[in-house]
N, C-alpha and C positions, 0 to 999 in steps of 0.2 A: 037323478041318474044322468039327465042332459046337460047339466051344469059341470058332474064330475066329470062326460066325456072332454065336455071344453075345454076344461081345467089341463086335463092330461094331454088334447092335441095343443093348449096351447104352451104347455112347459116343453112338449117334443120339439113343436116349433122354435123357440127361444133356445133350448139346447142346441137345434141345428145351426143356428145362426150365429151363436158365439164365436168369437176367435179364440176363444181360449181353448174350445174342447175342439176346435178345428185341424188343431195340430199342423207341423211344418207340410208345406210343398214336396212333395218327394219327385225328383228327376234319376230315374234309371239309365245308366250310361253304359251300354256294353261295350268291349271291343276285344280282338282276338289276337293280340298279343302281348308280351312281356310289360310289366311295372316299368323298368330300367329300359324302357325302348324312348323315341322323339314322342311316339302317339298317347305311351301308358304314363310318363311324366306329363303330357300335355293334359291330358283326361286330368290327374292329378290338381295340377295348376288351375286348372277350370273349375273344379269343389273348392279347393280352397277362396278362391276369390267370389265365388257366387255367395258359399255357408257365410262368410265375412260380410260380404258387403249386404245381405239380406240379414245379415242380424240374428242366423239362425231361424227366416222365415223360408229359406228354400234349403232343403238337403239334398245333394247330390248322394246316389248311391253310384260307385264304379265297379263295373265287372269285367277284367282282366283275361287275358289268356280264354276265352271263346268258355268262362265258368258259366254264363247266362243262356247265352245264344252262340252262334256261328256268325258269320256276316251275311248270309243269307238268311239265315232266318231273322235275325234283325230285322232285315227291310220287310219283312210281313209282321213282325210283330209293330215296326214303328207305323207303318200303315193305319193297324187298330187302335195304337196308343197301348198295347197293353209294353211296351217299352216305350222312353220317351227322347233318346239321344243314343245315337251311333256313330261312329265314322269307319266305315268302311272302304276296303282298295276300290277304284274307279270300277273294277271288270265288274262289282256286283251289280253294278244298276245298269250295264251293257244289257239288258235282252229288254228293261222298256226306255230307257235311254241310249239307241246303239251309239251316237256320236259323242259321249265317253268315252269307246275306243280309240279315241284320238292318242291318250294319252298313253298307252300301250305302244305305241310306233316306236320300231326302235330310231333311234339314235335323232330324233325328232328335234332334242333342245341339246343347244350349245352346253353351257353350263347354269347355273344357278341364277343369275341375271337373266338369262333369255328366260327360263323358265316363269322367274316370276310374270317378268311383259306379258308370259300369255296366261298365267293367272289372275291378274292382278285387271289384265284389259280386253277387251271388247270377246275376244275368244271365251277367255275365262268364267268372266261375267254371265253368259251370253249359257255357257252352259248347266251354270249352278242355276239357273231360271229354269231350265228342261224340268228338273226330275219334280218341280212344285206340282204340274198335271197330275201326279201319282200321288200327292196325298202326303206330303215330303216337303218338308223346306232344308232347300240347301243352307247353308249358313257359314261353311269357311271350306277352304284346304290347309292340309297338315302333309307335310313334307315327311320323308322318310327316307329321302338319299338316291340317291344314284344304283341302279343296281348290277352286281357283277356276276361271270358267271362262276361256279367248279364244280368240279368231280375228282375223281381219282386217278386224274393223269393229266398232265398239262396242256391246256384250251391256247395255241398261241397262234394259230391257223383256223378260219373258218371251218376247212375239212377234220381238223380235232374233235369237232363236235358231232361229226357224222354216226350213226349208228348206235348214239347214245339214249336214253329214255330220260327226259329233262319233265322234271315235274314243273308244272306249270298251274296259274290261276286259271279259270275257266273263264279264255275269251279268247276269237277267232284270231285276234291280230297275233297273239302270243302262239297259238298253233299253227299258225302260218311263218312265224318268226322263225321256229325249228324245222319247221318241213323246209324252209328252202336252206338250212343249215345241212340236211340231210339225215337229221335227228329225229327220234320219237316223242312227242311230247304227251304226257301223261296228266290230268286234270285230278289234283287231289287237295284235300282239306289243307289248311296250313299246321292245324295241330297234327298231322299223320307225317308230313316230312322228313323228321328223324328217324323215326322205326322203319319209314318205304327205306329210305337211306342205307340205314343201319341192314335193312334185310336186304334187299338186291332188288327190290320193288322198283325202285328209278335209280336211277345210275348219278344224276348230275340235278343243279337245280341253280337257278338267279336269285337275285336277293341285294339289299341295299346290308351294307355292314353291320348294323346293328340286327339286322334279324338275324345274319350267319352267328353274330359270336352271343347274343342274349339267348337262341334254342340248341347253344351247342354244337352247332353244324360239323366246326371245325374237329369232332369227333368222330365223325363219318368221312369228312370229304376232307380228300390229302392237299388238294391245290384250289388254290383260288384266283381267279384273272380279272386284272383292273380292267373292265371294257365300258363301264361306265354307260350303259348302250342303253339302257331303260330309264324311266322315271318310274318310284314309284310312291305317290299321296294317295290320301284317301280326301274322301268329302265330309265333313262334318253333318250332319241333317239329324233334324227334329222330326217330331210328330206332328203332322198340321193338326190335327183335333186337339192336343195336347196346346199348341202354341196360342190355337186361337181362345181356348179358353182363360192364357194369361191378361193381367190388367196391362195397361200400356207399362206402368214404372216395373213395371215384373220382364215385359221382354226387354229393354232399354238394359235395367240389368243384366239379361241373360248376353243380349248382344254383345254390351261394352266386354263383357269377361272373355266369351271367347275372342272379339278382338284381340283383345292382349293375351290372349292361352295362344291364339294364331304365332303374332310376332316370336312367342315364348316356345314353340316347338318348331318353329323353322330355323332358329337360332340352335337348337340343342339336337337339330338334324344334322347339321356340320361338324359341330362341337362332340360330339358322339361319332360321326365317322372316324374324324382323326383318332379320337380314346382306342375305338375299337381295333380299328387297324394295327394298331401296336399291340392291342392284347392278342390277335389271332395271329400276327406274327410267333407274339412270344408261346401262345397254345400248339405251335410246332405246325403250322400250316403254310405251305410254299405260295410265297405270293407272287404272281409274274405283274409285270409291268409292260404293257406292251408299248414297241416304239409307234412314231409317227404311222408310219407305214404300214403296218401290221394291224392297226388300227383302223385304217382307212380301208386294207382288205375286209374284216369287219362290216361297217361300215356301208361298204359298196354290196357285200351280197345280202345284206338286210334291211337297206331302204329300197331294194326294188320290190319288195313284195307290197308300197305305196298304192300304186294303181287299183290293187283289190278291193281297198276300201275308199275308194272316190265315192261311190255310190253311198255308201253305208252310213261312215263317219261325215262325208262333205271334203270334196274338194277344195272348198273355200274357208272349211275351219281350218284343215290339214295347210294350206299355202300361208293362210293369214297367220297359223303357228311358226311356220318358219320364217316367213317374212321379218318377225319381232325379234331373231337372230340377226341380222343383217347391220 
């Protein structure tokens, strides 16, 4: 009988240990928008090149449009590992990373250049290190455009916005961004924003072009305004229990891809505004263009709401972010 137990814990063992019954790597990738967005081709771009380049020993699964998770609950699931890859907009890891807020300031980066300087250097750097305390490895930014504002009536004046109910992501910079507009800011899902829209729940909302014309916006909201006033990326991050279980040639791949998933959706972040803009044109949506001027008003009543978050975001990120403009 002691010999049959042997026998049998030692074929369980041997079974265990096979590569053959060990079956592929599975990597879960959530994220809460469109296929045909910078982030949902990017996500895309990243299986393909992992399933490839691993030979079919790692399979990414992606899940689109908030089917798996939300972006907040993402970050508790990627916590435990029971998901293993997200990229979420910056305001989610705001309440144990508040200097992410950074990246909510309006009118903070010049254009696309300034923006990368402070991705790419000592700012950037500096705060994709933050959220590893939590259990999290940052591991890229994914671009997603510039964001503009509309509603159902033309935004060409600071005071145009006054009185409106602008949905917003949940974070203070953004609810301060409206209250000095003299607007109501409202904190809802990103999957809810059409039907508040569509019912009269929020009146108006911001957005990079590809999110207004990939969930339809331009079906709700009559006008649209270039104010170009926000950034908005998200952060790429893993599971650290997940990560540290990989063998080194297993992260080296994981990294090398999203390198190049990186390059490959800040590229189709640009390339995707221009597409867009002409489709939501052509989808019967009034687009203003605001001049020099009119901009600047802008502009001027939305970096003073700066000083409130000296304390919170840093001073010294917030200066060193504008400094890289210069």
């Amino acid at each position: 009988m002691r010999k049959f137990d042997f026998l049998v814990g030692l074929m369980i063992v041997l079974l265990a240990a096979s590569p053959v019954c060990a079956g592929p790597l599975v990597i879960k990738f959530a994220h809460v928008v469109a296929v045909d967005t910078p982030k949902g081709q990017a996500a895309e771009y990243f299986k393909k090149l992992v399933e490839e380049r691993s030979k079919g020993e790692i399979k990414v699964e992606v899940y689109p449009n908030a089917s798996l998770y939300d972006d907040r609950a993402a970050l508790e699931a990627i916590t435990m590992n029971a998901l293993q890859m997200a990229a979420p907009s910056f305001s989610k890891f705001t309440t144990f990373v508040p200097q992410l807020e950074l990246f909510d300031l309006p009118f903070l980066f010049n254009d696309n250049d300034h923006l990368h300087k402070v991705l790419n250097g000592d700012v950037g750097q500096k705060l994709l290190k933050m959220v590893e305390k939590k259990g999290i490895v940052g591991m890229a930014y994914w671009d997603n455009g510039f964001k503009q504002m509309s509603a159902n009536k033309p935004l060409i004046k600071p005071e145009d916005a006054a009185g409106l109910k602008f949905r917003i992501m949940s974070s203070k910079v953004l609810e301060a961004q409206f209250k000095a507009l003299n607007a109501n800011p409202q904190v809802l899902p990103f999957s809810e924003v059409y039907s508040a829209l569509q019912q009269g729940v929020v009146d108006a909302c911001e957005n990079p072009l590809s999110n207004f014309y990939t969930q339809k916006f331009y079906e709700v909201q009559k006008d649209l305004t270039m104010t170009n006033h926000g950034y908005l990326g998200y952060m790429v991050v893993a599971s650290k229990l997940f990560w540290k279980k990989l063998s080194d040639p297993q992260r080296e791949l994981i990294t090398q891809a999203m390198k190049e998933s990186t390059v490959y959706a800040n590229k189709l972040a640009v390339e995707l505004d221009e597409k867009y803009l002409g489709e939501i044109k052509t989808a019967g949506t009034t687009v203003i263009d605001l001049t020099q001027e009119q901009r600047q008003a802008w502009k001027d009543k939305l970096m003073a709401i700066y000083p409130e978050f000296y304390d919170s975001i840093g001073k010294d990120l917030i200066e060193g972010a504008l400094a890289a403009g210069k």
